[in-house]
C-alpha atoms as one frame of an Amber mdcrd trajectory, in Angstrom:
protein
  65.317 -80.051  31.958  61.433 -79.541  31.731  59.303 -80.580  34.134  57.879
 -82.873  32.059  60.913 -85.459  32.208  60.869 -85.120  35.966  59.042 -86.753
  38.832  59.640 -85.841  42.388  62.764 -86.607  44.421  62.511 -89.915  45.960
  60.680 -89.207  49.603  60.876 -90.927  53.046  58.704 -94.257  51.964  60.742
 -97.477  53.669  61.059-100.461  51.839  60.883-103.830  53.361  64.185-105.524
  53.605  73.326-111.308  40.975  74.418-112.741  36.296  75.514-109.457  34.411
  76.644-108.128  37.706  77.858-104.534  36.382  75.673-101.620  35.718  76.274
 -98.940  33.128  75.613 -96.493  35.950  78.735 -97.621  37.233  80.646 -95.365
  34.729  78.759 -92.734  35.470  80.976 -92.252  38.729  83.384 -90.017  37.173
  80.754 -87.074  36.579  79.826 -87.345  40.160  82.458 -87.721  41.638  83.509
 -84.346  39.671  80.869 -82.825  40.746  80.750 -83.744  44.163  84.474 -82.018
  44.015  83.176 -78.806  42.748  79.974 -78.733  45.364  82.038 -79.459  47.954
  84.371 -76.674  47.066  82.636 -73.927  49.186  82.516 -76.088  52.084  86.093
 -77.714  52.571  89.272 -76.511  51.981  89.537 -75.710  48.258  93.050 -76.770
  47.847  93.019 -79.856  49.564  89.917 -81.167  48.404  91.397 -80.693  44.856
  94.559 -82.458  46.177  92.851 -85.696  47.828  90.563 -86.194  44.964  93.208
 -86.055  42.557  95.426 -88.421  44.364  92.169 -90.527  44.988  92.125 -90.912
  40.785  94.062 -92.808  38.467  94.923 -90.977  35.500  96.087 -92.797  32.506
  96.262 -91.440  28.273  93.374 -93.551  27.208  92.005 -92.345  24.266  95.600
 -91.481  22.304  95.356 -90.368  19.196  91.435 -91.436  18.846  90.482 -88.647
  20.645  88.734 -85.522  19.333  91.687 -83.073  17.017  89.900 -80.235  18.758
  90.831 -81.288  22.632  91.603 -78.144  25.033  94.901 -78.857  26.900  96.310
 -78.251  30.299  95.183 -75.858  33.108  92.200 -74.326  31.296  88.705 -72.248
  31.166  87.070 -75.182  29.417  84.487 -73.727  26.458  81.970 -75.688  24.484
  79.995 -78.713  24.273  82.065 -81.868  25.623  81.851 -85.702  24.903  83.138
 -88.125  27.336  83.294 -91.953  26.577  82.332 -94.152  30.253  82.741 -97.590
  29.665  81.984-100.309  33.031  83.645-103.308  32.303  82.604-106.945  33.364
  85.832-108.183  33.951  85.232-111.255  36.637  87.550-111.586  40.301  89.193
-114.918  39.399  89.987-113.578  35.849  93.901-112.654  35.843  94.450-108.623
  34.563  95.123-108.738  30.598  92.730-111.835  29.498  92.388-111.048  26.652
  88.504-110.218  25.435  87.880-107.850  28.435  84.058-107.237  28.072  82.680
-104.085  28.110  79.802-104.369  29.567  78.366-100.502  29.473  79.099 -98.180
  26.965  77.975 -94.483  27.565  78.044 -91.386  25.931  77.730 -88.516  28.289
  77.104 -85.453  26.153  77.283 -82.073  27.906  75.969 -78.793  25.372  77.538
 -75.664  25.716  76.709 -73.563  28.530  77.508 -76.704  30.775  74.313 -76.323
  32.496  73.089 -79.680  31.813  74.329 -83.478  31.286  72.963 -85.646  28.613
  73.475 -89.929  29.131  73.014 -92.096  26.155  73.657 -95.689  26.285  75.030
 -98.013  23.490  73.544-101.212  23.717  76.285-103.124  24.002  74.895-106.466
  21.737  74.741-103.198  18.574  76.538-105.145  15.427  78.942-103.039  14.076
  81.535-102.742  11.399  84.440-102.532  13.475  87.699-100.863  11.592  91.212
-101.980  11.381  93.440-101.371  14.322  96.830-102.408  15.161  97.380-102.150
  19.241 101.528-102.756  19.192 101.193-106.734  19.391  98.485-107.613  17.445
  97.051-106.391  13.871  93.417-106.386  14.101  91.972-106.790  10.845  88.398
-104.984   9.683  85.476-107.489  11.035  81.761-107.217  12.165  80.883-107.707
  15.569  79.201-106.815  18.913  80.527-103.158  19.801  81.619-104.090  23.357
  83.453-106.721  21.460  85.307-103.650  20.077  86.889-103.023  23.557  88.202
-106.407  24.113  89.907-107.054  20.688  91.521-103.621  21.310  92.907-104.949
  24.168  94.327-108.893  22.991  97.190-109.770  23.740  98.295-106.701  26.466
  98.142-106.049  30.189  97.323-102.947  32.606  97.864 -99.941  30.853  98.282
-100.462  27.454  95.240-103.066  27.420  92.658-100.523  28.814  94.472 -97.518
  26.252  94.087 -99.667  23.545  90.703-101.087  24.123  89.152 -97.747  24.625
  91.076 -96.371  21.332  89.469 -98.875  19.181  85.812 -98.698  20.841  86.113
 -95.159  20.264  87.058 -95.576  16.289  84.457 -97.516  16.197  81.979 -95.515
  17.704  83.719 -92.372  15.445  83.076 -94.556  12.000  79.719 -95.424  12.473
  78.454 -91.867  14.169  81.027 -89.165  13.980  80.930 -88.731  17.419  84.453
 -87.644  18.610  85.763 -87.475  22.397  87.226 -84.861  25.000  87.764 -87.288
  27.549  87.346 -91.257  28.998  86.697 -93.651  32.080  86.654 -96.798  32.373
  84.621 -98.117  36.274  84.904-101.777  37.328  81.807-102.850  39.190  83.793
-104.145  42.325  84.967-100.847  42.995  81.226 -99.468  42.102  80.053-101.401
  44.976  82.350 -99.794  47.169  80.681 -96.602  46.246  77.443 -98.205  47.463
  78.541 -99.283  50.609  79.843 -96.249  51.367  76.768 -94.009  50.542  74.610
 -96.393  52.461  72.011 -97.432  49.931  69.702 -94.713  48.122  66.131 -93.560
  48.079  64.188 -93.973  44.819  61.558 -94.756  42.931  60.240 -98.500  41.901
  58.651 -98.332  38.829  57.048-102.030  38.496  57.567-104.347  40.362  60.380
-106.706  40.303  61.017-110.229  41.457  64.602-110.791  41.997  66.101-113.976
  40.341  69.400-113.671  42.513  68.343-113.528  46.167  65.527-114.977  48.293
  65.145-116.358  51.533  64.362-119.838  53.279  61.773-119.918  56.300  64.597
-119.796  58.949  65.669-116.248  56.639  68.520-117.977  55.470  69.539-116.326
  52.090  69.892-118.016  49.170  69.327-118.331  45.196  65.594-118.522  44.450
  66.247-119.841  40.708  67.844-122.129  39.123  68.800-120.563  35.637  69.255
-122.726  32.374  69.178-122.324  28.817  66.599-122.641  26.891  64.631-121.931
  23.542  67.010-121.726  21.324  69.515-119.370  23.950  66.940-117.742  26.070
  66.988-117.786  29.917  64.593-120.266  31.860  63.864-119.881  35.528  62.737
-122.948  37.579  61.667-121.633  41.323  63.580-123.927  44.203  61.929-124.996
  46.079  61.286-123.683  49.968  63.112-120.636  48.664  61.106-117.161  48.303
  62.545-114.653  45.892  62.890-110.952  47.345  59.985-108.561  45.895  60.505
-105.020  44.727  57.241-103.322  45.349  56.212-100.522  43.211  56.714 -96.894
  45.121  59.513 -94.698  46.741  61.619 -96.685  48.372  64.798 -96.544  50.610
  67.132 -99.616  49.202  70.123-100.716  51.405  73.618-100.878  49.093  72.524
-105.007  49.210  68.761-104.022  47.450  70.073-101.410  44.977  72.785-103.720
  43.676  70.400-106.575  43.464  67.192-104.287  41.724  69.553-102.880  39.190
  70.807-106.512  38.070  67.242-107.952  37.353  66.088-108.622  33.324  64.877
-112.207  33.676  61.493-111.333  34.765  61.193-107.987  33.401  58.576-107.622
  30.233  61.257-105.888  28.357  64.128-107.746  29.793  68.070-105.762  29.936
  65.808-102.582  28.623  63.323-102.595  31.402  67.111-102.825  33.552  69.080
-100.306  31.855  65.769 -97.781  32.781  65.980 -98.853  36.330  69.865 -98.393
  36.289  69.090 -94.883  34.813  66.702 -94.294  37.998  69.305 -95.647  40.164
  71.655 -93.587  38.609  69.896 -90.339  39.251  69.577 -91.597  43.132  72.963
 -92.346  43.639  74.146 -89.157  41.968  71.510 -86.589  44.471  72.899 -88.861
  47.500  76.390 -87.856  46.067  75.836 -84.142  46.341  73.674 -84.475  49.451
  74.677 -81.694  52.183  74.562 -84.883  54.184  77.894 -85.968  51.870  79.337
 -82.571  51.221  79.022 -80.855  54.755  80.641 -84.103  56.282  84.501 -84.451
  55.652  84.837 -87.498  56.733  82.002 -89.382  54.875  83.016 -86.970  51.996
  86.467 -88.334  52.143  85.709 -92.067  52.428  83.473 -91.458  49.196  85.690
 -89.790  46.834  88.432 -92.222  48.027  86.038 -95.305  47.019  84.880 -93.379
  43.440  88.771 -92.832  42.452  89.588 -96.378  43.819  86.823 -97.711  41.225
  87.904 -95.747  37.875  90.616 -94.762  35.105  90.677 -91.575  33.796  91.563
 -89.785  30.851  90.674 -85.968  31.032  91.783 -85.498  27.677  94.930 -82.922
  29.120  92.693 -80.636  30.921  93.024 -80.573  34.692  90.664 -82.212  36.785
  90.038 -79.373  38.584  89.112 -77.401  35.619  86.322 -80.308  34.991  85.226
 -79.868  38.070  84.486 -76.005  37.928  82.731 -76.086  34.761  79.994 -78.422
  35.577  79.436 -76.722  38.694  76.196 -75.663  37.880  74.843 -79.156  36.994
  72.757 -80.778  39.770  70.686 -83.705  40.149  67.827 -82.255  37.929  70.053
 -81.587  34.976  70.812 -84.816  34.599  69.027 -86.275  31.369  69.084 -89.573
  30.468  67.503 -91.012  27.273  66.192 -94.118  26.023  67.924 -95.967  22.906
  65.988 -97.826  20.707  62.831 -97.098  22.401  63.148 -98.903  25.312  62.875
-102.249  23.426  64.812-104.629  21.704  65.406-104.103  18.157  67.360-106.704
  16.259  70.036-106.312  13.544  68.773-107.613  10.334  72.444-109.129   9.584
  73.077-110.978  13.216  69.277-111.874  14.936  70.918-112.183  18.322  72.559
-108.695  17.885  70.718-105.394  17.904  70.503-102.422  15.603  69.588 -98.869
  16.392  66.870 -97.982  14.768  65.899 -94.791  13.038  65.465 -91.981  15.853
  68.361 -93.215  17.997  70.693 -92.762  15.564  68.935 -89.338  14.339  69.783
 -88.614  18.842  73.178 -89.769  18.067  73.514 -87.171  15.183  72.122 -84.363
  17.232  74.534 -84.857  19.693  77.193 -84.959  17.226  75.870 -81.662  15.933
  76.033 -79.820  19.382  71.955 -79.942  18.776  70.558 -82.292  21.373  68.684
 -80.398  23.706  66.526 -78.869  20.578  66.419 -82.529  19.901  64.886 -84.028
  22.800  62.395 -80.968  23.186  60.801 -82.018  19.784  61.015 -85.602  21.246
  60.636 -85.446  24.862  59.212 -89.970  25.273  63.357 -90.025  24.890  63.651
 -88.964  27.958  63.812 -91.410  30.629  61.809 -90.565  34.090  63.030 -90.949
  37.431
């Protein structure tokens, strides 16, 4: 990527010392964790690195018969550009496996060209009214209907369990997406956010850059440092979000600057929209930041030279997703986006950063104009011509 959509790895700068808990970059997992395989390649044992990852993954036929007609199959030299669907779902602890209406609370297309030498992350807002098509999942016979698209994934889903629930769910999501943009796809995940945490944990918090500064609406502190919630959170204004402060509580402050954030801090940054000027926009730019930082502490020498810590975080990563590599061997994956690092990662802004509301459904968005113009480039194997003609897509870091 150009200079221009770069700023400088996050530095040595110390920072002081939760509602839509997942992030989208919780899908985003499955690249790294591919990549940290292929990194790590020249440093462990080939062979068994390929074996514990791969027994460290759950691999399950999710996208069926709405996957692309042109999918390369089995142990492969995989050629041309490649579409993978990552979807993070927001599926709660004390909700029982199957409920039906799963929510899917990230959807991501990651777009990689041709010579694999880059990566290209575009999120679909998940509020974006669609037109979603007829689908019949083996139970239930979903008739055509408008809705949210991550309301695609759960009526996929209604009325199955385990497998067949996240299969079907993904298969109509992906229609969906296929009907409205002709985007077609090589290969799925689906990330829960419990397991993304894991990942977190694991790593040890990342350095990065704060970008404004953000007052958290899920933690703060008493005098004595006792922790606890700093706002009491109501609706309001016809289904907005007030805040009224507690009192004797004192929110925790993201300063502006590079910044080391413990696992607790990154989770907590990346959740904030309440007090942002541009609300779950303003957060899905700081998860794309975050993103970036997990991903270079991923494929750190600190990571890769390590087997241990190496081990523990490709067994958290595979603990955390389902994949569907579209018939082609993990391991094949792996080797041809060896040449993607932290720096070839682009990700772009939808809508311009900003809320832009569906003229049939005002509490649902539309994309407007150039987004779906990005959407048709990467259709069109075109994007990186794209985003050099419009290089504000890109999102910096």
């Amino acid at each position: 990527m150009s200079a221009g959509t770069r700023q400088a790895r996050a530095g040595a700068g110390q920072a002081p010392a939760r509602r839509r808990d997942p992030l989208w970059a919780k899908a985003f997992v499955l690249f790294g964790a591919l990549l940290m395989v292929a990194a790590g390649g020249a440093i462990v044992a080939k062979n068994a690195l390929f074996n514990y990852a791969t027994r460290s993954v759950s691999e399950e036929n999710l996208l069926g018969s709405a996957g692309s007609a042109n999918l390369q199959r089995g142990h492969v030299d995989i050629t041309g550009a490649k579409n993978i669907l990552l979807v993070g779902t927001d599926q709660r602890p004390w909700e029982p496996e199957g409920k039906d209406l799963v929510r899917a609370d990230s959807i991501i297309v990651l777009h990689i060209p041709a010579d694999h030498a880059s990566a290209y992350l575009v999120s679909i807002p998940r509020d974006t009214w669609v037109e979603v098509p007829a689908f019949d999942n083996g139970v239930r016979k979903i008739g055509r209907q408008y809705d949210k698209i991550n309301g695609a994934f759960g009526l996929g889903g209604q009325g199955l369990t385990g497998a067949q629930a996240r299969a079907k769910s993904i298969q109509l999501l992906a229609l969906t997406i296929k009907e409205h943009w002709q985007i077609e796809f090589d290969a799925a995940a689906i990330v829960d956010f419990n397991g993304f945490k894991d990942v977190v944990n694991v790593l040890g918090g990342v350095d990065m850059y704060v970008d404004q500064d953000v007052t958290s609406v899920h933690i703060g502190f008493t005098a004595s440092g006792e922790q606890k919630v700093p706002f009491k959170q109501y609706n309001c204004n016809g289904g907005a979000t007030c805040l009224q402060a507690i009192p004797g509580v004192t929110p925790k402050k993201y300063t502006v600057g590079y910044q080391h954030l413990e696992p607790w801090e990154a989770l907590d940054y990346v959740r904030q929209r309440e007090t942002l000027p541009n609300s779950d926009y303003d957060r899905q730019r700081h998860q794309q930041q975050f993103l970036k930082a997990l991903f270079t502490k991923m494929l750190s020498k600190d990571v890769l030279t390590n087997p241990l810590q190496f081990n523990k975080v490709v067994g958290v990563v595979g603990k955390a997703m389902t994949i569907d590599s579209g018939g082609i061997d993990l391991e094949d994956w792996a080797f041809a986006m060896k040449n993607i690092g932290g720096d070839d990662l682009v990700t772009l802004k939808t809508n311009n950063g900003t809320f832009n509301a569906s003229p049939d459904n005002r509490g649902a968005e539309a994309l407007d104009e150039l987004t779906v113009e990005l959407l048709t480039s990467i259709r069109e194997n075109r994007v990186e011509e794209f985003v050099a003609a419009h290089p504000d897509l890109a999102t910096a870091s």
